[in-house]
C-alpha positions as CSV (number, residue, x, y, z in Angstrom):
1,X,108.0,98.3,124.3
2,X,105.2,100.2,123.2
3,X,102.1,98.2,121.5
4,X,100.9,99.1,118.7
5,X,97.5,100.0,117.4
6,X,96.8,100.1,113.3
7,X,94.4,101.5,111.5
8,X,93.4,100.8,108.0
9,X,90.2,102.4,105.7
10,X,88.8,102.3,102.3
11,X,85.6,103.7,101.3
12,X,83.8,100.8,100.0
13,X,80.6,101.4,97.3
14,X,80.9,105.5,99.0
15,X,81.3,104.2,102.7
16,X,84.2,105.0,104.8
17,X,84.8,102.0,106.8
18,X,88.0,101.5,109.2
19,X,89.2,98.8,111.2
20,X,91.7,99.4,114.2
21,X,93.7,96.5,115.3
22,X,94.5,97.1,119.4
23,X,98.0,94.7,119.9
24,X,97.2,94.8,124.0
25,X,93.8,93.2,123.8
26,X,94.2,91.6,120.5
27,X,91.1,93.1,119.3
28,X,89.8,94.4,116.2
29,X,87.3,97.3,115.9
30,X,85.1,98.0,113.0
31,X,84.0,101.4,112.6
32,X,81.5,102.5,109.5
33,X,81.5,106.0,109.0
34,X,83.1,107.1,112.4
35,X,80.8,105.2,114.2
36,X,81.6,101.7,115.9
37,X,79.9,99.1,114.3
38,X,81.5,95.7,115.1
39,X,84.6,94.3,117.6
40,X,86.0,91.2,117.5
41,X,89.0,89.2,118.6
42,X,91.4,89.0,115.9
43,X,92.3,85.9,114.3
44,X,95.2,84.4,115.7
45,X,96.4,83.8,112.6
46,X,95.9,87.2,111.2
47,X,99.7,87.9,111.2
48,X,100.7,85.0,110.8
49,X,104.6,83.9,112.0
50,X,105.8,87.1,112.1
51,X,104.3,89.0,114.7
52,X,106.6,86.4,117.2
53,X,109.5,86.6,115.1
54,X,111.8,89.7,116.9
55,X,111.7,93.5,117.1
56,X,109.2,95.1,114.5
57,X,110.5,97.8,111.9
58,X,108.7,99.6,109.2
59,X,108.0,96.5,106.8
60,X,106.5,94.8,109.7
61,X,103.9,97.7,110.5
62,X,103.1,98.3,106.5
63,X,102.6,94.3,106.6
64,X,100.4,94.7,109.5
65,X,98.2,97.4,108.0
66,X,97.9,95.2,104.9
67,X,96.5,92.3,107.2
68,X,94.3,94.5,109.1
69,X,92.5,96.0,105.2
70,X,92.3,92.6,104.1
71,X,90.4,91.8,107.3
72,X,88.4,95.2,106.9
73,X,87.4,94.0,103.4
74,X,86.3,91.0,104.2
75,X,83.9,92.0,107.3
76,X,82.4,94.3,104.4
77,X,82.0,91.7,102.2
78,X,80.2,89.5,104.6
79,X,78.3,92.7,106.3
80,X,76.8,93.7,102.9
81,X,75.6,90.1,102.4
82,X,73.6,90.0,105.2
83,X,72.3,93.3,105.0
């Protein structure tokens, strides 16, 4: 089975931020225009039930992304406050 790896942007206030969610490592990388800013080990409950719940199809990877840009906008949110 082949893991996956999502990626999700926005351009937030005229910054292009991604986030890439690695499945083998569990990890979540935060890049700010093109450049790695941040990595840090996903929630475990970022998926919630469904990443254990059988063999993934096309709703489960849009579902995915959607968790992975909620994630991305919340690391913004908290990055801009502390700048």
């Amino acid at each position: 089975m082949k893991l996956a790896t999502v990626r999700a942007g926005a351009h937030i206030e005229g910054v292009h931020w991604i986030a890439e969610y690695a499945e083998d490592v569990h990890e979540i990388r935060v890049f700010r225009e093109g450049q790695e800013v941040d990595v840090h080990n996903a929630p475990s409950t970022l998926f919630g039930d469904e990443e254990n719940a059988g063999s993934k199809n096309t709703a489960d990877h849009r579902a995915m992304e959607a968790a992975v840009l909620a994630y991305l906008k919340r690391f913004v949110t908290e990055h801009d406050a502390e700048e």
